[in-house]
ROLUM-159243 format. One record per atom (N, C-alpha, C, O): x negated, y, z; residue in three letters. Coordinates in Angstrom, 2 decimals. Layout:
BEGIN
- X/Y/Z/ALA
...
END
This chain:
BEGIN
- -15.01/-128.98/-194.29/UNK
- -15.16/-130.32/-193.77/UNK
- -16.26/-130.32/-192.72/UNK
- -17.32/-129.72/-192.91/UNK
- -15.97/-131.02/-191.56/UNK
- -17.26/-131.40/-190.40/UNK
- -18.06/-132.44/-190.71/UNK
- -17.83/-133.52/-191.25/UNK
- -19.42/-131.73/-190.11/UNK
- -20.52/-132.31/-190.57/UNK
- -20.89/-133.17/-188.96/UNK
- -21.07/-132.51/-187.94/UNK
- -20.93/-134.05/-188.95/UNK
- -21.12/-135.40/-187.91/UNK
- -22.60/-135.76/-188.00/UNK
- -23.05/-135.86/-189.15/UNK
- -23.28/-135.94/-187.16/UNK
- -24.61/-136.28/-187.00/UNK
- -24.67/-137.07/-185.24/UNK
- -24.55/-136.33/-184.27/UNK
- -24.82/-138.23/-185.10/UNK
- -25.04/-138.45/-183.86/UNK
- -23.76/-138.26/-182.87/UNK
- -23.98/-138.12/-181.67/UNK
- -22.41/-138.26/-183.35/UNK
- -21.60/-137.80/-183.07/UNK
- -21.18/-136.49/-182.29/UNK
- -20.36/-136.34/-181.38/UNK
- -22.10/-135.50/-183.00/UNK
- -22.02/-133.83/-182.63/UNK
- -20.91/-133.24/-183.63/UNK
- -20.69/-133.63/-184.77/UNK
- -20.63/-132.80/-183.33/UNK
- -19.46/-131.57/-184.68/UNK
- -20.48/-130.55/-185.26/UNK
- -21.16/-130.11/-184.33/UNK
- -20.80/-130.06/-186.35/UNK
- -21.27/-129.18/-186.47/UNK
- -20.56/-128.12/-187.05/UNK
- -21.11/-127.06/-187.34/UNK
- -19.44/-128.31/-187.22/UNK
- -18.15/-126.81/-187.93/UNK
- -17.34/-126.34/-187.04/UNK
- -17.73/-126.14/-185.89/UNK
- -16.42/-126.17/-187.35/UNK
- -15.60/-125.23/-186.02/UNK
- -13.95/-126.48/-186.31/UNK
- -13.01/-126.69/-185.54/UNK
- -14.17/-126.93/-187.41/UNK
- -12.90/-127.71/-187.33/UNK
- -12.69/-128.94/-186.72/UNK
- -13.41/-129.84/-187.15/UNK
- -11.62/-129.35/-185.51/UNK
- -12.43/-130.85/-185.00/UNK
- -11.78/-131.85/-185.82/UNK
- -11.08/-131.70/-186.83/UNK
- -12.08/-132.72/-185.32/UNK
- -12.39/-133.70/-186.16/UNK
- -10.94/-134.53/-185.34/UNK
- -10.45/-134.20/-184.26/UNK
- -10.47/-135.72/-186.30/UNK
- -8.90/-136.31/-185.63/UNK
- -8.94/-137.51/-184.82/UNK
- -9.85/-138.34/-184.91/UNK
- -7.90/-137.60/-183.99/UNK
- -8.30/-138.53/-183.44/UNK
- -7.57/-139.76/-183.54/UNK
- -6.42/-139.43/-183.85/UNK
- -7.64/-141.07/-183.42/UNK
- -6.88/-142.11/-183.61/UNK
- -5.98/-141.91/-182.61/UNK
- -6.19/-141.43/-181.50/UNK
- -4.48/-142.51/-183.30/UNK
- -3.49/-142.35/-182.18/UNK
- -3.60/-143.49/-181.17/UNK
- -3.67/-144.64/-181.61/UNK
- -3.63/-143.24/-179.68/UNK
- -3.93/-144.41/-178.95/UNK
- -2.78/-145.58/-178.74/UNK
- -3.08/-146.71/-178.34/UNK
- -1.57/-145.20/-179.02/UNK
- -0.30/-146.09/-179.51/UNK
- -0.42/-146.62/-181.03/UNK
- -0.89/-146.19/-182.08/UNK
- 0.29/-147.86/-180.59/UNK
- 0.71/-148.18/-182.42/UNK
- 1.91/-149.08/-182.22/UNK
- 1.87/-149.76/-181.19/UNK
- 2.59/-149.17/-182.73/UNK
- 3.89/-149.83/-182.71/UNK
- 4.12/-150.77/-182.97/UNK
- 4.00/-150.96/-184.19/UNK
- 4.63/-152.13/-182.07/UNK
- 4.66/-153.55/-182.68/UNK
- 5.10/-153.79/-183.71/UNK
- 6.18/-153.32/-184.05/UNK
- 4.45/-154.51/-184.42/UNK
- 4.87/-155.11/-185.88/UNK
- 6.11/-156.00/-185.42/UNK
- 6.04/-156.51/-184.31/UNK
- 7.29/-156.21/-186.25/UNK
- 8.61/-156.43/-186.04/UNK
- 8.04/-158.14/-186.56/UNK
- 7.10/-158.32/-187.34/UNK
- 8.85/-159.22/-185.93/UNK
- 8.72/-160.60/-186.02/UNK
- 9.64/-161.22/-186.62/UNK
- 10.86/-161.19/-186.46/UNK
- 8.93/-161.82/-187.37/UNK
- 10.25/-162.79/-188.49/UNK
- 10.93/-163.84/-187.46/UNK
- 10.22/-164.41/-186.64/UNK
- 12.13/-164.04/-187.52/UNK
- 12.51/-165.56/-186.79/UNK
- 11.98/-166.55/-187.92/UNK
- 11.77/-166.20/-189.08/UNK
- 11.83/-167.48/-187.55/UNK
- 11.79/-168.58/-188.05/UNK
- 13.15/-169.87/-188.12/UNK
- 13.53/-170.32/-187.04/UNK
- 13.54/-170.19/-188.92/UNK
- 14.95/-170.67/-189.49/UNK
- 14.71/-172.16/-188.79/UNK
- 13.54/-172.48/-188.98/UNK
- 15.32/-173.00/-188.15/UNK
- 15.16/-174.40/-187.95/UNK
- 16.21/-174.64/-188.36/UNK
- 17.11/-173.82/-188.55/UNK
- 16.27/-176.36/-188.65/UNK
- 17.25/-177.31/-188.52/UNK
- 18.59/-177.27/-187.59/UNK
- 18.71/-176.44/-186.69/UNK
- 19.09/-177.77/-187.75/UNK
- 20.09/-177.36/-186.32/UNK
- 20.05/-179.27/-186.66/UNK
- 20.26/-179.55/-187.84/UNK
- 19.83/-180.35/-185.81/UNK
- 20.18/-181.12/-185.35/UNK
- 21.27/-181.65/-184.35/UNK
- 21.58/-180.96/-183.38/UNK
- 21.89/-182.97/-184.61/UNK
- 22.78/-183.36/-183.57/UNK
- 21.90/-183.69/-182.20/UNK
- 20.78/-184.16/-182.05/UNK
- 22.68/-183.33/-181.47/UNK
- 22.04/-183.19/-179.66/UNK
- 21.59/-184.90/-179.84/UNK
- 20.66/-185.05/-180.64/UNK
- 21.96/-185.80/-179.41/UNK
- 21.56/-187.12/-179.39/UNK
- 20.02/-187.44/-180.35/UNK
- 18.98/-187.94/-179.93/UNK
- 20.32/-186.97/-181.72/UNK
- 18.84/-187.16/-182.30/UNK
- 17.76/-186.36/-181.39/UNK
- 16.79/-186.86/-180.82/UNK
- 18.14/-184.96/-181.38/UNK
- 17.52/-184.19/-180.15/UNK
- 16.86/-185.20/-179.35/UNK
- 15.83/-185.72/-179.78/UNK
- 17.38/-185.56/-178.14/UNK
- 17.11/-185.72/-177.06/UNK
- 16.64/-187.06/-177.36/UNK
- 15.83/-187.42/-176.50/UNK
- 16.80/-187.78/-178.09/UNK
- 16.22/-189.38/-178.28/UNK
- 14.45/-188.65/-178.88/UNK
- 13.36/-189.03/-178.46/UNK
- 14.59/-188.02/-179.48/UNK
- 13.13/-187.24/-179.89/UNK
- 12.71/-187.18/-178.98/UNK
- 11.57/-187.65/-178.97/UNK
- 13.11/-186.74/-177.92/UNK
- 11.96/-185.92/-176.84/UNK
- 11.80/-186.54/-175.92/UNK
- 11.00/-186.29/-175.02/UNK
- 12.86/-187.90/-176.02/UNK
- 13.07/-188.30/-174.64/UNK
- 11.47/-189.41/-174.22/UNK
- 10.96/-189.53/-173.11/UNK
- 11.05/-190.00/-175.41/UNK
- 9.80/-190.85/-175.36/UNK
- 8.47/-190.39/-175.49/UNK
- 7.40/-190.99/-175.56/UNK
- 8.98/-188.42/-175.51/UNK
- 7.65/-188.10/-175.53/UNK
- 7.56/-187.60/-174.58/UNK
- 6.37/-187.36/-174.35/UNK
- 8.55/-187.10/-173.43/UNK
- 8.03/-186.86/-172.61/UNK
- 8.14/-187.85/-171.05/UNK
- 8.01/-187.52/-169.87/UNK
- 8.46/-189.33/-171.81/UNK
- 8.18/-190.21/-171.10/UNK
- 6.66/-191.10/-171.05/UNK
- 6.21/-191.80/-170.15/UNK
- 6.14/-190.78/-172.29/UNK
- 4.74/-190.91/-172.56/UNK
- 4.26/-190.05/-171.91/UNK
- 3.49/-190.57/-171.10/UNK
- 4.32/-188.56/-171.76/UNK
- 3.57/-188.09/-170.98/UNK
- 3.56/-187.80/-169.60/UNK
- 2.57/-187.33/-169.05/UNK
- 4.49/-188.03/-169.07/UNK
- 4.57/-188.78/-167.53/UNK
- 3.82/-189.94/-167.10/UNK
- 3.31/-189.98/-165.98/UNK
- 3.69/-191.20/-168.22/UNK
- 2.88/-191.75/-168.11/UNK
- 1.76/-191.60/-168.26/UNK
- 1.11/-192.18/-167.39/UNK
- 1.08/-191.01/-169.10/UNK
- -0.22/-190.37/-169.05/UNK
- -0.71/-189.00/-167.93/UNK
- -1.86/-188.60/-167.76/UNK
- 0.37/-188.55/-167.36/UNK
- 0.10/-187.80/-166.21/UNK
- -0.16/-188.56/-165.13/UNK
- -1.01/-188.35/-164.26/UNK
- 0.68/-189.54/-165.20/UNK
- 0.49/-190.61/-163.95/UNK
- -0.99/-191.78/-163.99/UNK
- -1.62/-192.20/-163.02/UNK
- -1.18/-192.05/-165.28/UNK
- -2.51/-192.29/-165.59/UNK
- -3.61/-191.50/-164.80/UNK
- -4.16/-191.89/-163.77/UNK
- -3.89/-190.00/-165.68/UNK
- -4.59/-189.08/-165.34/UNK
- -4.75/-189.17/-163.54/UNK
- -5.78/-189.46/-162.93/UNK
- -3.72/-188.91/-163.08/UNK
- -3.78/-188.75/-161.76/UNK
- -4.14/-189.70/-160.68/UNK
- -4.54/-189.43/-159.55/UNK
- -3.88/-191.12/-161.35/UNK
- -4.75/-192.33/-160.63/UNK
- -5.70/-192.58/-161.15/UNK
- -6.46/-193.10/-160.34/UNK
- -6.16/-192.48/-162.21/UNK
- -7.67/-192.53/-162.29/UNK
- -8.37/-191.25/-161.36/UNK
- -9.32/-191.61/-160.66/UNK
- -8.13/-190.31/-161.31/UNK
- -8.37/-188.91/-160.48/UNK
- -8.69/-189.59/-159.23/UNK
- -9.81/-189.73/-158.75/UNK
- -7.68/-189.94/-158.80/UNK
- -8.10/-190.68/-157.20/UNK
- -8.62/-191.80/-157.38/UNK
- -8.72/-192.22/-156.22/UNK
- -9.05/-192.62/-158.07/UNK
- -9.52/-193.09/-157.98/UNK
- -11.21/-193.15/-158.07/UNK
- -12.11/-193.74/-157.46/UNK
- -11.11/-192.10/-159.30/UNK
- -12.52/-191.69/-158.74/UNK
- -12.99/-191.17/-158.17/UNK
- -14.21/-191.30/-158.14/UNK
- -12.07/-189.80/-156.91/UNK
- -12.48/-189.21/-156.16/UNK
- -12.90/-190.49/-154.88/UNK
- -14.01/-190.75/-154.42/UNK
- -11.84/-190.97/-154.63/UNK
- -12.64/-192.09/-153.66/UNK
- -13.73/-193.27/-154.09/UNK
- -14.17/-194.11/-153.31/UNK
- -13.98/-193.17/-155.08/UNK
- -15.05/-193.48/-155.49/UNK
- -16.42/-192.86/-155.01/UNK
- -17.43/-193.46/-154.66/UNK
- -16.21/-191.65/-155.07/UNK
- -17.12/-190.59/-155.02/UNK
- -17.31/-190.51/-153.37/UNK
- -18.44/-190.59/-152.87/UNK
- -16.32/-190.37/-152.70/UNK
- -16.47/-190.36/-151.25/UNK
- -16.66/-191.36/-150.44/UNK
- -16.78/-191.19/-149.23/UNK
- -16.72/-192.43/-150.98/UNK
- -17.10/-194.31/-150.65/UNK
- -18.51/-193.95/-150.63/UNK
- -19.06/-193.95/-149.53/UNK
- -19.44/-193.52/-152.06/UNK
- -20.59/-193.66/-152.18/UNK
- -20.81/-192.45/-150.73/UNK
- -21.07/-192.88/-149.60/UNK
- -20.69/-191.43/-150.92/UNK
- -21.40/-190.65/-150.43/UNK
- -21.39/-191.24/-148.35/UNK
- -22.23/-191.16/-147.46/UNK
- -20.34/-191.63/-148.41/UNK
- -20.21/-192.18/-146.69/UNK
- -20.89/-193.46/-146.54/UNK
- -21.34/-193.81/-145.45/UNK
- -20.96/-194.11/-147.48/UNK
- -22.17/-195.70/-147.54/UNK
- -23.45/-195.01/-147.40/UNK
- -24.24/-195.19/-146.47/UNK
- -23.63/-194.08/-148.56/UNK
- -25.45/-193.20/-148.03/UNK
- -25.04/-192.67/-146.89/UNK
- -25.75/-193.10/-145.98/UNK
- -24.22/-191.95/-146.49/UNK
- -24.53/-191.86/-145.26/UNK
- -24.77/-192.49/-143.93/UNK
- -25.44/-192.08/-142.98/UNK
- -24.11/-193.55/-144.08/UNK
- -24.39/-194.53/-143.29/UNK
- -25.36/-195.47/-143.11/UNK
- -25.55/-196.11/-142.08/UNK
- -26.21/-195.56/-144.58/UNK
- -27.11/-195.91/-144.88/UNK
- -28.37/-195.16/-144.22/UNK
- -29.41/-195.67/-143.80/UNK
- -28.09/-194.18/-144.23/UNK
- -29.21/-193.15/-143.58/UNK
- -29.34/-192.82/-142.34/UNK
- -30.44/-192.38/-142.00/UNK
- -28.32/-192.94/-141.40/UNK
- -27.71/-193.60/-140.00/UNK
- -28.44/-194.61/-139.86/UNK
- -29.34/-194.26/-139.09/UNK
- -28.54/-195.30/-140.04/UNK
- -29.23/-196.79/-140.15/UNK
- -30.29/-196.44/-139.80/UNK
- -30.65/-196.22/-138.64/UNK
- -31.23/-196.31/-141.27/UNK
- -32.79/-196.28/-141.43/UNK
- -33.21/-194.89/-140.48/UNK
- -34.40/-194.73/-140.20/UNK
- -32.15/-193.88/-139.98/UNK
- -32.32/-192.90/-138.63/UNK
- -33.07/-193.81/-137.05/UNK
- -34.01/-193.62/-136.28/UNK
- -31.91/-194.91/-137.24/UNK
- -32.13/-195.32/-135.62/UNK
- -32.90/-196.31/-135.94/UNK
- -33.61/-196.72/-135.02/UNK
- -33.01/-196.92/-137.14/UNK
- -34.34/-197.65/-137.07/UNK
- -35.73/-197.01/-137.01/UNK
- -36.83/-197.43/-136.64/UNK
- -35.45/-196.23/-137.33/UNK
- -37.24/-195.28/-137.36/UNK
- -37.20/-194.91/-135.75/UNK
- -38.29/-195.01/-135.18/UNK
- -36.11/-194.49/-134.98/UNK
- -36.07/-194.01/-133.76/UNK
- -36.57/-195.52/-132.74/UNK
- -37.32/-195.65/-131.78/UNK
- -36.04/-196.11/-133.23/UNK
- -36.65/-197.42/-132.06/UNK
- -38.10/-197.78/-132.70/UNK
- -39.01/-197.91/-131.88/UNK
- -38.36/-197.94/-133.88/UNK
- -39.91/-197.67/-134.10/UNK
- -40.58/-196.93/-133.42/UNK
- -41.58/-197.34/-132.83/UNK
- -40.18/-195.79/-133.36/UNK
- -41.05/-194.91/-132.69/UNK
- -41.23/-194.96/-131.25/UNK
- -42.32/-194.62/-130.80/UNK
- -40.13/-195.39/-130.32/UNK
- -40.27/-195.66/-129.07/UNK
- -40.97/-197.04/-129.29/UNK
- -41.21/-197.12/-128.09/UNK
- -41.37/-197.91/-129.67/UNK
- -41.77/-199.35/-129.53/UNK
- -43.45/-198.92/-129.83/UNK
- -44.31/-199.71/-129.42/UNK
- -43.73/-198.07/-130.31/UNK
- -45.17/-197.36/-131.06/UNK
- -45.81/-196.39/-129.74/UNK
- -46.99/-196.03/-129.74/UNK
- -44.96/-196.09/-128.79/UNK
- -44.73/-194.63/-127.73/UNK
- -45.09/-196.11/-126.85/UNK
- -46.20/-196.08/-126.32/UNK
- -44.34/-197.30/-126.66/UNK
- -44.91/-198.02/-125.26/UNK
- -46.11/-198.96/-125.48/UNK
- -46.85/-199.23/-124.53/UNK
- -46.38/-199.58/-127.01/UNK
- -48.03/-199.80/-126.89/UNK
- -49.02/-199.14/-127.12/UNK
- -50.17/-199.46/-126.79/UNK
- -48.54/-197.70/-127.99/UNK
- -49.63/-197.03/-127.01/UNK
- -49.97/-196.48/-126.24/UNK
- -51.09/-195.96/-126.18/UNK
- -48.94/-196.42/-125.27/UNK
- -49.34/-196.44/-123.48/UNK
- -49.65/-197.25/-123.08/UNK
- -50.13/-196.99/-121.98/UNK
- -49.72/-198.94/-123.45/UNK
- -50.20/-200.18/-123.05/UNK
- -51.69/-200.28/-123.60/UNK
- -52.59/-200.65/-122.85/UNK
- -51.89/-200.02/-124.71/UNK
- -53.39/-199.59/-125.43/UNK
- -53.81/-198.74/-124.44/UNK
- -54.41/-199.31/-123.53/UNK
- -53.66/-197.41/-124.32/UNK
- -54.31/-196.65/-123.15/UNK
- -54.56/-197.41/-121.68/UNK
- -55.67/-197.76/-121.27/UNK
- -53.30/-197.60/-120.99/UNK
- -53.76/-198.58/-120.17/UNK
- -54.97/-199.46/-120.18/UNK
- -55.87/-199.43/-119.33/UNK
- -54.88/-200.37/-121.39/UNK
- -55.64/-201.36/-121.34/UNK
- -57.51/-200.85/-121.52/UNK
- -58.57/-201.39/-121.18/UNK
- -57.17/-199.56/-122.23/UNK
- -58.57/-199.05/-122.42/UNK
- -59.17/-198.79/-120.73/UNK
- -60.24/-199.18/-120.27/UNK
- -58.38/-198.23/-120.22/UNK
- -58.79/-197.79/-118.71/UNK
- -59.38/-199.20/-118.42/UNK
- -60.58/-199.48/-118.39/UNK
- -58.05/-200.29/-118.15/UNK
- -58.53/-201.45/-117.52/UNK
- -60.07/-202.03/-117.58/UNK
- -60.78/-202.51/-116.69/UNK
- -60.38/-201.75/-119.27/UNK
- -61.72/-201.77/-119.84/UNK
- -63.29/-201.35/-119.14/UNK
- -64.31/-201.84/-118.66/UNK
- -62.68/-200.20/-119.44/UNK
- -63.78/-199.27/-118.84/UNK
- -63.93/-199.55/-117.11/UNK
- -65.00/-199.69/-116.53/UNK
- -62.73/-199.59/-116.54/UNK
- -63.30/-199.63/-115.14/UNK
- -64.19/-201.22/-114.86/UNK
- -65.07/-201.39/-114.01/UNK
- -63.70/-202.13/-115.73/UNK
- -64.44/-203.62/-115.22/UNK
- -66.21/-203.69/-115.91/UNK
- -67.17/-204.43/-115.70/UNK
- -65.99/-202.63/-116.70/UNK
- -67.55/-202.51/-117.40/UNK
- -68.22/-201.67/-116.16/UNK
- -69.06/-200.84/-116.51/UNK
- -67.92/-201.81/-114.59/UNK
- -68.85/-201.46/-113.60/UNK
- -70.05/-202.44/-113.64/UNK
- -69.69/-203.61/-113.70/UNK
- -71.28/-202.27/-113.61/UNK
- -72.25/-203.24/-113.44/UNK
- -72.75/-203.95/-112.13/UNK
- -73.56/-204.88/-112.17/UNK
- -72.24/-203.45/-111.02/UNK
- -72.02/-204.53/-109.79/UNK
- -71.07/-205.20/-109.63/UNK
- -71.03/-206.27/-109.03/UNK
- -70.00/-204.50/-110.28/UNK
- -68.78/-206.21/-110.56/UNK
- -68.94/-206.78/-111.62/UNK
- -68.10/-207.65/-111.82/UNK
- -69.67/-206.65/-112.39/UNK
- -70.05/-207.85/-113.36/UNK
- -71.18/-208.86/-112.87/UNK
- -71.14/-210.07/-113.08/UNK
- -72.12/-208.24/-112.24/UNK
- -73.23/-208.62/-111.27/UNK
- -72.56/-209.68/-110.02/UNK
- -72.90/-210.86/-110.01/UNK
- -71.89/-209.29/-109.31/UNK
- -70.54/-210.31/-108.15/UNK
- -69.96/-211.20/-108.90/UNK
- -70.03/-212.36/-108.50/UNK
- -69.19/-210.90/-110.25/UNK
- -68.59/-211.68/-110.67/UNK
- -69.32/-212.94/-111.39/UNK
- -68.78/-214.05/-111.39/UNK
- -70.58/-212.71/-112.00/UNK
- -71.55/-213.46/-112.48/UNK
- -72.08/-214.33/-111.35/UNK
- -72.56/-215.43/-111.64/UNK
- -72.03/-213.91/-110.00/UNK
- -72.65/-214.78/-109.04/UNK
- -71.82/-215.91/-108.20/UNK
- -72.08/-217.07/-107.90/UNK
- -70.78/-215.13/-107.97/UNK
- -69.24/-216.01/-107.29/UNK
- -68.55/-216.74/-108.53/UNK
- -68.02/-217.81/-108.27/UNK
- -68.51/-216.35/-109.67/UNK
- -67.08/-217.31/-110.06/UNK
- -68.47/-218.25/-110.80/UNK
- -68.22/-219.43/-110.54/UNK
- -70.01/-218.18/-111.73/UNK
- -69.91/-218.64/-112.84/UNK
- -71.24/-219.50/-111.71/UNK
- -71.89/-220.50/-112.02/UNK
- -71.32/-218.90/-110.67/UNK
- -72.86/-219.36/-109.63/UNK
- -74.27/-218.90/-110.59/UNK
- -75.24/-219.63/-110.78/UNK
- -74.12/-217.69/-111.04/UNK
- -75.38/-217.55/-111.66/UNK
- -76.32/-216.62/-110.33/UNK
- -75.94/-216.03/-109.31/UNK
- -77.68/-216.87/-110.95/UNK
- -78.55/-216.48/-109.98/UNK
- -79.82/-215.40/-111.03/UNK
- -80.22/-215.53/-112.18/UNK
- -80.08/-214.53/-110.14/UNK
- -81.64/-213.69/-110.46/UNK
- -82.39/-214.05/-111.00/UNK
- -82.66/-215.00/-110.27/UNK
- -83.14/-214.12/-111.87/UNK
- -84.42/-214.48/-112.51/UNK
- -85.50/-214.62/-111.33/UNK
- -85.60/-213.64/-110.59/UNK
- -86.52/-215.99/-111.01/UNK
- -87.55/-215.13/-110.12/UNK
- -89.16/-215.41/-111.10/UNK
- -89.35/-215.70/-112.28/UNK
- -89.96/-215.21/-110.12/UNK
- -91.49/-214.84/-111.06/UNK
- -91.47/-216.30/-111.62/UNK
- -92.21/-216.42/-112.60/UNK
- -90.83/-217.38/-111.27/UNK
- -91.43/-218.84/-111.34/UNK
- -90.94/-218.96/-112.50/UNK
- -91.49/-219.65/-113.36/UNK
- -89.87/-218.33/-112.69/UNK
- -88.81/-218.83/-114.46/UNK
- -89.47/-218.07/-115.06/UNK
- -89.10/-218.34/-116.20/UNK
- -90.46/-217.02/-115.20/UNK
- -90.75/-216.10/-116.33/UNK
- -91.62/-216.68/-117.73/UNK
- -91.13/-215.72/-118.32/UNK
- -91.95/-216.95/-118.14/UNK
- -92.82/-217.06/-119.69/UNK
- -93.15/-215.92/-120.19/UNK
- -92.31/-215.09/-120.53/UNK
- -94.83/-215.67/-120.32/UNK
- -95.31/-214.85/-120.89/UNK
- -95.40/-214.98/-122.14/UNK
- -94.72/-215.96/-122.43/UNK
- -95.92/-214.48/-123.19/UNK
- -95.99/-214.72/-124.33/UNK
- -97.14/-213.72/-125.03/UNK
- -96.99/-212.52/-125.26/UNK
- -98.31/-214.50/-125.29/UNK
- -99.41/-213.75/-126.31/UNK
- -99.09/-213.15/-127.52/UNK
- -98.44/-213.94/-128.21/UNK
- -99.27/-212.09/-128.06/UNK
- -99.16/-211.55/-129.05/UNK
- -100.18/-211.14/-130.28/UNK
- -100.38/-209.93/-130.16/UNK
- -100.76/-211.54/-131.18/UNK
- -101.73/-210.83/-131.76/UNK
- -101.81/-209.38/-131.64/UNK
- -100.83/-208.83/-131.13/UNK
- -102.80/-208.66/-132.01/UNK
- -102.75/-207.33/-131.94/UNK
- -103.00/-207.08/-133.67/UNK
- -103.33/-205.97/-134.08/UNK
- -102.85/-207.97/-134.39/UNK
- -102.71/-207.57/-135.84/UNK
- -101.23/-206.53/-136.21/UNK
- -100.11/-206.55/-135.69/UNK
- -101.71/-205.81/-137.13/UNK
- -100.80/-204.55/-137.71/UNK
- -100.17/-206.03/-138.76/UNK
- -100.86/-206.91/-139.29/UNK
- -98.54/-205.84/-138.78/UNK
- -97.38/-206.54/-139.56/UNK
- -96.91/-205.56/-140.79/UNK
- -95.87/-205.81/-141.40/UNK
- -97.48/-204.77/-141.01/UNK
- -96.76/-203.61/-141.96/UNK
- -97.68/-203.62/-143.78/UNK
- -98.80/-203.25/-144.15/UNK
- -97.28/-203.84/-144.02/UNK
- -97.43/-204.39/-145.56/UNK
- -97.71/-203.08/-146.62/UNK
- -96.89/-202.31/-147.12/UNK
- -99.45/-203.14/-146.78/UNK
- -99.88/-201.93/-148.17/UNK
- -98.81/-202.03/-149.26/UNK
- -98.39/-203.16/-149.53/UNK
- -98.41/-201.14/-149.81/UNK
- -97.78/-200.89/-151.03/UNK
- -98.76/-201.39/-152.24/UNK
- -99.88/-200.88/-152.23/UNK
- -98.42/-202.50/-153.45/UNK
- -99.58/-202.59/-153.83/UNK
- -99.31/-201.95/-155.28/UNK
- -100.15/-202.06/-156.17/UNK
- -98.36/-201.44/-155.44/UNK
- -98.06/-200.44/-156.62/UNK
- -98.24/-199.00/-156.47/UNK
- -98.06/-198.55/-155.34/UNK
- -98.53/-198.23/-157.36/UNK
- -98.85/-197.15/-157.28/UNK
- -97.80/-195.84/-157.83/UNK
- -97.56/-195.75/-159.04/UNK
- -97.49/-195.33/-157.33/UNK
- -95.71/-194.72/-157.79/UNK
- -96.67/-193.54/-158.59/UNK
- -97.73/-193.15/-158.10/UNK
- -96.20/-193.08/-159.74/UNK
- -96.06/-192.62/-161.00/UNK
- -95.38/-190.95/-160.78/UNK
- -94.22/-190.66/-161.07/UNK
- -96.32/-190.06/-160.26/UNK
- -95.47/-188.73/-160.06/UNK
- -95.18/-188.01/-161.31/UNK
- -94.25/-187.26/-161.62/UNK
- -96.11/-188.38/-161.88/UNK
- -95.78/-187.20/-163.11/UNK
- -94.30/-187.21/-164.24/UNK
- -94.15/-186.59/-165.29/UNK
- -93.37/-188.16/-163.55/UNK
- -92.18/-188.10/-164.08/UNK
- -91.11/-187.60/-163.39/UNK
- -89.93/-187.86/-163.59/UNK
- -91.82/-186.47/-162.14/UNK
- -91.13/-185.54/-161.95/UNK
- -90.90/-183.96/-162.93/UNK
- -90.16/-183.02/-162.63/UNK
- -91.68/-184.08/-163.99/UNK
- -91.41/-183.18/-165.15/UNK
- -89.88/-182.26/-165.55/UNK
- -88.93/-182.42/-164.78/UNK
- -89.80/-181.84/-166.08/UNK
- -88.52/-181.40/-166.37/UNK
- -88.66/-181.00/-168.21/UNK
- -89.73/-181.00/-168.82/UNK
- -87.80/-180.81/-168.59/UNK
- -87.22/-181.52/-170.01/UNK
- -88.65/-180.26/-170.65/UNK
- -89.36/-180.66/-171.58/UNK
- -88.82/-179.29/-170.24/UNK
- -89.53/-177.87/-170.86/UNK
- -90.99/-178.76/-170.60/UNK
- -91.68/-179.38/-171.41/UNK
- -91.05/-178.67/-169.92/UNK
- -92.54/-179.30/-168.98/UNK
- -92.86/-180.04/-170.26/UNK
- -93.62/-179.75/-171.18/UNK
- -92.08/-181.05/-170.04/UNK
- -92.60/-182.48/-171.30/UNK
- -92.74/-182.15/-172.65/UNK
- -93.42/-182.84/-173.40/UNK
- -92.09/-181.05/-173.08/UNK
- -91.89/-180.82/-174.78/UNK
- -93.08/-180.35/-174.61/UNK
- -93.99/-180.87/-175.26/UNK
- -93.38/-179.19/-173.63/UNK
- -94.68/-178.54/-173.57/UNK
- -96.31/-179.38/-173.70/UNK
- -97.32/-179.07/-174.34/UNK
- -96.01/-180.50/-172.80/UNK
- -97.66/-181.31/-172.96/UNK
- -97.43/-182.29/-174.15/UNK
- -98.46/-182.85/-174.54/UNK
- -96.49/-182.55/-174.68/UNK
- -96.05/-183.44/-175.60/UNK
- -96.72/-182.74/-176.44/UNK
- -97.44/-183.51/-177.08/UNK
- -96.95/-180.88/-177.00/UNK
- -96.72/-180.56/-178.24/UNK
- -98.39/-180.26/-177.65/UNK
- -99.27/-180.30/-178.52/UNK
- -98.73/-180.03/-176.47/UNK
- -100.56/-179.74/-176.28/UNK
- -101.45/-180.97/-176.03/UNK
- -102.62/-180.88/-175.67/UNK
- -100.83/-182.06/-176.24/UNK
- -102.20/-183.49/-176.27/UNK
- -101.62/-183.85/-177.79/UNK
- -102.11/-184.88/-178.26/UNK
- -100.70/-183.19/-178.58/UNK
- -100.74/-183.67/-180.15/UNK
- -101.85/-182.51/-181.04/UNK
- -102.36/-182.81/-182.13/UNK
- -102.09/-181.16/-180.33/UNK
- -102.99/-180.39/-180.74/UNK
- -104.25/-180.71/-180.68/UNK
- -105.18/-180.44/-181.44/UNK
- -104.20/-181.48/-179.39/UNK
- -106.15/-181.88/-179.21/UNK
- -106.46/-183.09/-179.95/UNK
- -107.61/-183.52/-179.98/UNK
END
């Protein structure tokens, strides 16, 4: 007899092999009724008129929810079309005031010249120069306005947590 380990042979006799054929097992008939054709066909005839109708079911609900499905998805899309060209004219309406902002900054800056504010102050509003006759002097004491601190700020509570345990535990010794 062969000795098998790991599927090695260890004798000189081999070993058998399963036959790779096997022969169909033979099939019983099975015995029916023999019915008259009319019972027959009255049998079958409502079942497979039910299931025509339920195929025809199946298949309109099918489309119906496929266009369901393709309604939504072309409304978002169109939806998103939308809020597209609305953001696009936002953005051009944002693009021409602030080129009108820029503009207007220039306009700014160039009228902040101080001889056309000086012309313009004299021609449109009739203002005139200060002369020595309008001036008012004004006496001043020469007293100092700046106010002594009359509290005295407290340094030694810049300490740190060691510091304090430390004099805490050397003025309880003395």
């Amino acid at each position: 007899m062969a000795y098998y380990k790991n599927n090695y042979m260890y004798e000189t006799s081999p070993r058998k092999l399963k036959p790779e054929y096997s022969p169909p097992k033979k099939r019983v008939k099975k015995v029916k009724k023999v019915e008259n054709d009319e019972v027959k066909q009255n049998k079958n005839k409502p079942k497979t008129e039910n299931r025509i109708r339920k195929n025809k079911l199946k298949c309109i609900f099918g489309l119906l929810v496929m266009f369901s499905v393709l309604f939504a998805v072309s409304y978002r899309n169109a939806q998103i079309s939308e809020n597209y060209t609305i953001l696009k004219n936002q953005e051009k309406e944002l693009s021409t005031i602030q080129k009108e902002n820029g503009q207007l900054k220039v306009a700014i800056e160039n009228s902040l010249n101080l001889s056309e504010i000086e012309q313009k102050a004299k021609e449109e509003l009739g203002m005139q120069k200060a002369t020595t006759k309008q001036t008012r002097y004004v006496n001043l004491p020469k007293r100092d306005y700046i106010e002594v601190a009359s509290e005295q700020i407290d340094m030694s509570t810049n300490e740190n947590f060691l510091e304090r345990i430390y004099n805490y535990l050397t003025k309880n010794k003395e």
